[in-house]
C-alpha positions as CSV (number, residue, x, y, z in Angstrom):
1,X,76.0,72.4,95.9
2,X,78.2,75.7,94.7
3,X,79.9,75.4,92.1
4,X,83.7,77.1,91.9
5,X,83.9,80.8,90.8
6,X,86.2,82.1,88.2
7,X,88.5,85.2,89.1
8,X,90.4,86.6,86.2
9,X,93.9,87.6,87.1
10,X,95.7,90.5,85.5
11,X,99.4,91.2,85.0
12,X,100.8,94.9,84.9
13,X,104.6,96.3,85.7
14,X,104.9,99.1,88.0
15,X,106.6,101.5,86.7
16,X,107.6,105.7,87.6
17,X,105.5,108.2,85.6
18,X,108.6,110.2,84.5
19,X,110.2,111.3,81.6
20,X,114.0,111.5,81.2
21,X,116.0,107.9,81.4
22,X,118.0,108.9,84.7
23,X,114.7,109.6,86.5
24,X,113.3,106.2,85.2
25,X,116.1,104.1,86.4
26,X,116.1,105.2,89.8
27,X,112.3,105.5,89.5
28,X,112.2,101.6,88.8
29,X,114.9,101.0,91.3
30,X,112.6,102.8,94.0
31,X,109.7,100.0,92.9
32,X,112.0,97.3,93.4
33,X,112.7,98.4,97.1
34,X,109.1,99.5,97.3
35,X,108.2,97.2,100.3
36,X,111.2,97.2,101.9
37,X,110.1,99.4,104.6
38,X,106.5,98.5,105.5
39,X,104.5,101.8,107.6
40,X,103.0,100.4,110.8
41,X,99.8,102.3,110.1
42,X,98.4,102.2,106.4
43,X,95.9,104.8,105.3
44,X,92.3,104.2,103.5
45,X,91.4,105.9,100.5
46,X,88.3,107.3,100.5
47,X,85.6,107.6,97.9
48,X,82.1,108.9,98.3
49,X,80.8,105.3,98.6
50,X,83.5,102.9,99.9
51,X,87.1,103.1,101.7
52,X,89.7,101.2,100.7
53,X,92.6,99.5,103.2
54,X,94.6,96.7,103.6
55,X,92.9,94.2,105.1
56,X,95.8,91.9,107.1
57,X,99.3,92.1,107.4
58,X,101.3,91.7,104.0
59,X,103.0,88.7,103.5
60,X,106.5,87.4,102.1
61,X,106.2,83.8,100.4
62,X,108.8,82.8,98.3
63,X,110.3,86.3,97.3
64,X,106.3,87.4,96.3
65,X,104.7,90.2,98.6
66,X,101.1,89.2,98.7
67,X,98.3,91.4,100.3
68,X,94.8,92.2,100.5
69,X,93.0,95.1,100.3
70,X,88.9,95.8,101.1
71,X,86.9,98.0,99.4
72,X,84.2,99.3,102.5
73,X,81.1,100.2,100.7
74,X,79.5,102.6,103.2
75,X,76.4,104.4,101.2
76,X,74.1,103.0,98.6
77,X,74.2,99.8,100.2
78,X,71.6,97.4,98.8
79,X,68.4,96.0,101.6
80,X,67.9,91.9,102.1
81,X,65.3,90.7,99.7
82,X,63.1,87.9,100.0
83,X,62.0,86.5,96.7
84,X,59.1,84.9,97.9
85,X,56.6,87.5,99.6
86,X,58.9,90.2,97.6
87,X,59.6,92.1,100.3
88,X,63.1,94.3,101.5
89,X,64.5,95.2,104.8
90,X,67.6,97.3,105.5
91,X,70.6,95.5,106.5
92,X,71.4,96.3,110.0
93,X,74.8,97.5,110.2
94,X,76.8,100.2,112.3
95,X,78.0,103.1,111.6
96,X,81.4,101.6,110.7
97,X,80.2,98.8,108.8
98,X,79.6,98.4,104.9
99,X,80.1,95.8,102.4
100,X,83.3,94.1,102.2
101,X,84.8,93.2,98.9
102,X,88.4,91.7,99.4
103,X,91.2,92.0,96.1
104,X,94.2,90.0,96.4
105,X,97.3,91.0,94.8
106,X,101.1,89.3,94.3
107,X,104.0,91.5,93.9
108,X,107.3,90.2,92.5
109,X,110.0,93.5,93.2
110,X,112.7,91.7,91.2
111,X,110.6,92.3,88.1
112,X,108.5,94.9,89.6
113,X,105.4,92.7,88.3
114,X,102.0,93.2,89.9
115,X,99.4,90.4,89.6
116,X,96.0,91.0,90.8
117,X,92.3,89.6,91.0
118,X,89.5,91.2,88.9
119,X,86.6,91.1,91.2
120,X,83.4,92.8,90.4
121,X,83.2,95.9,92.9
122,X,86.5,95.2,94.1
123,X,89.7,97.1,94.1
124,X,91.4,98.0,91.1
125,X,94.8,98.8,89.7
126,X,94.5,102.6,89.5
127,X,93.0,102.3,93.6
128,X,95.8,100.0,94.1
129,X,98.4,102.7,93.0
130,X,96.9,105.1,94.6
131,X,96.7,103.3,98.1
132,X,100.4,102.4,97.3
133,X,101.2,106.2,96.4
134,X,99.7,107.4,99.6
135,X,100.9,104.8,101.8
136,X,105.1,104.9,100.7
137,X,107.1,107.7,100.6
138,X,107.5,107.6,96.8
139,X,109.1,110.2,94.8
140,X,107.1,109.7,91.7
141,X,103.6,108.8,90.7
142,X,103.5,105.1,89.4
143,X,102.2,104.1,86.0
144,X,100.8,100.6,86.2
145,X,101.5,99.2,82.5
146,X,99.8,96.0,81.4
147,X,101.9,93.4,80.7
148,X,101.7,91.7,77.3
149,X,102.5,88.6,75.9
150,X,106.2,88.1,76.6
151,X,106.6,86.4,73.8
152,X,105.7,89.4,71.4
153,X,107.3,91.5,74.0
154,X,110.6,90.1,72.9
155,X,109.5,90.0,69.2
156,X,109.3,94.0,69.5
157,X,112.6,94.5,71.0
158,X,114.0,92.1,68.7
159,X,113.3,94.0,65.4
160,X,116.5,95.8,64.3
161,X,113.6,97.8,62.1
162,X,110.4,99.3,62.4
163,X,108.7,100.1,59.0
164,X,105.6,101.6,60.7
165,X,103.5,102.2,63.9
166,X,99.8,102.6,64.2
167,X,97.6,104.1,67.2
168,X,93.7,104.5,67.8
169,X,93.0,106.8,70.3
170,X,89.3,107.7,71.3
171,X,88.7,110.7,73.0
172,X,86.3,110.0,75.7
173,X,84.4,111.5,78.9
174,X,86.5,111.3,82.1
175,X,89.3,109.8,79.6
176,X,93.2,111.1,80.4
177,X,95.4,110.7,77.3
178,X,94.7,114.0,75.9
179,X,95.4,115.6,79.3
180,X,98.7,113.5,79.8
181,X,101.8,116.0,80.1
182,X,104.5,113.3,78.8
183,X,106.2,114.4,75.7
184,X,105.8,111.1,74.0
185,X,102.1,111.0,74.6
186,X,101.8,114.7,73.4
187,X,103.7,114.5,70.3
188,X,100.7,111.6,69.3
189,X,97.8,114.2,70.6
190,X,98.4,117.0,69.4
191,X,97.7,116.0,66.1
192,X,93.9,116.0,67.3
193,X,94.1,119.7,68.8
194,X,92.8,121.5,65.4
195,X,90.0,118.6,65.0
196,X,86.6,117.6,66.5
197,X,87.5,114.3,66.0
198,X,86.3,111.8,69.0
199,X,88.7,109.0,67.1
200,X,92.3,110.1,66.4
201,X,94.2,107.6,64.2
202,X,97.8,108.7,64.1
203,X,100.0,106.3,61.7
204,X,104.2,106.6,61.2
205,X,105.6,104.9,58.1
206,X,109.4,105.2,57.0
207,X,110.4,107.9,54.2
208,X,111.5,106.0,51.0
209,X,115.5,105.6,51.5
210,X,115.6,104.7,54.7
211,X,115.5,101.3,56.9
212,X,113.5,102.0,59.8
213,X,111.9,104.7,62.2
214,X,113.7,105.7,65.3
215,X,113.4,102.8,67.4
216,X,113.9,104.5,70.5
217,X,110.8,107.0,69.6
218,X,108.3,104.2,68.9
219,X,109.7,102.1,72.0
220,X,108.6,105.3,74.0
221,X,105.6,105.6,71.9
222,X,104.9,101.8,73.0
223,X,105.6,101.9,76.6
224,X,103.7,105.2,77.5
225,X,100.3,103.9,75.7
226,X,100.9,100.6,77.2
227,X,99.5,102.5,80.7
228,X,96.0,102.8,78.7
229,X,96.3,99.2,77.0
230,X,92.8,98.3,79.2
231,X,90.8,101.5,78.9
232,X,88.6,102.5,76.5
233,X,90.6,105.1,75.1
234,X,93.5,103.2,73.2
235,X,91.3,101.3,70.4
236,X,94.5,100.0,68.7
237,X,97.8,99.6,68.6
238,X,100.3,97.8,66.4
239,X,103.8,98.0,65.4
240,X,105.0,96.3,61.9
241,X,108.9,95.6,61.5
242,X,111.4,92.8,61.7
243,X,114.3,91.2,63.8
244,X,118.1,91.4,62.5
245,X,117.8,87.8,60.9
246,X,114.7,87.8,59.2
247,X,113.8,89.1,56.0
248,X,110.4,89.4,56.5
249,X,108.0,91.9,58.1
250,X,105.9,91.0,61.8
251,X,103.3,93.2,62.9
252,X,102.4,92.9,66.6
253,X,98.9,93.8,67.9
254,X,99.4,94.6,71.2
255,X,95.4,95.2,72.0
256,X,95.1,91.6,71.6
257,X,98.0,90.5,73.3
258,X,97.6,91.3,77.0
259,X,98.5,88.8,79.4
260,X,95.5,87.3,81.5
261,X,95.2,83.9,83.5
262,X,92.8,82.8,86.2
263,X,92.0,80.8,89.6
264,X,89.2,79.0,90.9
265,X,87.9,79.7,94.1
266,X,85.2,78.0,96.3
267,X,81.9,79.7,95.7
268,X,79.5,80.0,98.8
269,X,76.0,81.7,99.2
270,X,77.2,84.0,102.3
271,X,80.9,84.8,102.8
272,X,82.4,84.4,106.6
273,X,85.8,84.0,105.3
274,X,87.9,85.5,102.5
275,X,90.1,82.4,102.4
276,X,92.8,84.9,101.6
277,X,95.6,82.3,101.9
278,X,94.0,80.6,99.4
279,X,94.0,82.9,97.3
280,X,97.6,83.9,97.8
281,X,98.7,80.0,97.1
282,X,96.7,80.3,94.0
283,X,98.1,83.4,92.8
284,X,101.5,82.0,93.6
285,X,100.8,78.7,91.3
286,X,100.0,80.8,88.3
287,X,102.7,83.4,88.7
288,X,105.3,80.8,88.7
289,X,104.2,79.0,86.0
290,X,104.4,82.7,83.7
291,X,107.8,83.9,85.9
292,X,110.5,82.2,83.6
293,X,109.1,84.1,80.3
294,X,108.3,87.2,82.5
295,X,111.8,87.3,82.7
296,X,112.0,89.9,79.4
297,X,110.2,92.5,81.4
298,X,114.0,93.1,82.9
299,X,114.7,95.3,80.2
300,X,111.5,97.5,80.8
């Protein structure tokens, strides 16, 4: 007998990769409409190994889009083995066949949340936006941000004063915070440009005489590194201040704070099925029970 599998789920808001506040709010306004108007043909992504597509029609439960999209492994594809005379043959597939890894993801437009599976050589965000990206007619680039804890979510925009802010970012083969173009991001990596350094710690503490740093300044500092919170690039990240009734200082760590949750899912030794509506009733049950305090991510 099989025993269930495990599938962590992730949580990131969609948001526009731009910079001034204008652009943003009819950026965000764009995601919230974002499957309003649905194309009658989608378009795969391709990769050197695999193409990527939606697998069935999307669906509307609730207010929730919910969807599915296959990663096609078409090269490199692994032969049956038998264990006991040790021996391989090639799977006989067509020309149009691969293996078929299925992602399910839940969409909520009102707080532009995206909730998705993390299956081992399945889809990921940065595929998802980019099958998104090709598929709508979107006027800017979208910058999938993962979603802390909302609870130290609302801690942050609580403080009335931020006594200092902290960042770790490596510098890494095939990373893309040192090639990022966004003035916040620059303003932090530039400080590296004269250095060999392959770890740049960048630290903002306030002068003597005064209450706090900008706010707005770190919020952007927050919000554009939040993008990288799952890579290996951003190492740390912390922010030290206090709310406008407390007298005491709260550092948030928002490395260790990401938001995560999971579903179990029948596991059997050849797959037939996806079960994808099972899927999408699970995802359902575990974004409702995280919508009420996902409700802070209305100010993002």
């Amino acid at each position: 007998m099989m025993h269930n599998k495990k599938i962590t789920i992730n949580f990131f808001q969609l948001c526009p990769e731009v910079e001034s506040e204008e652009e943003k709010i009819a950026g965000n306004q764009e995601l919230v409409k974002l499957f309003e108007n649905i194309p009658t043909n989608f378009q795969s992504i391709v990769y050197d190994d695999s193409k990527v597509n939606l697998f069935d029609n999307l669906k509307n439960k609730r207010g929730l889009v919910l969807g599915t999209l296959i990663r096609n492994q078409i090269s490199d594809i692994p032969p049956k083995y038998n264990d006991v005379i040790r021996s391989i043959e090639p799977l006989d597939l067509t020309h149009d066949q691969g293996l078929g890894y299925a992602t399910c993801f839940l969409y909520d437009p009102s707080l532009r949340i995206l909730v998705i599976e993390s299956i081992r050589n399945g889809v990921g965000i940065a595929t998802l936006c980019a099958f998104l990206e090709k598929n709508f007619n979107l006027t800017n680039k979208i910058e999938p941000n993962f979603v802390i804890n909302p609870t130290d979510l609302a801690r942050f925009y609580d403080m009335g004063s931020i006594k200092k802010f902290e960042v770790k970012i490596a510098r890494i083969h095939g990373g893309s915070i040192f090639n990022q173009k966004k003035k916040s991001i620059n303003q932090i990596t530039n400080a590296a440009d004269q250095t060999d350094t392959d770890l740049l710690e960048y630290s903002l503490s306030v002068n003597r005489g005064h209450d706090t740093l900008s706010l707005s300044t770190i919020r952007n500092f927050v919000s554009s590194l939040l993008k990288f919170k799952g890579s290996d690039e951003v190492k740390a990240m912390k922010v030290t201040g206090k709310s406008f009734d407390s007298t005491t200082n709260d550092t948030i760590d928002f490395i260790k704070e990401k938001m995560v949750d999971s579903i179990f899912v029948e596991r059997v030794r050849v797959v037939t099925s996806f079960n994808i509506e099972d899927h999408y009733d699970k995802l359902i049950d575990v974004y409702h029970k995280h919508k009420k305090s996902l409700q802070v991510y209305k100010k993002q």
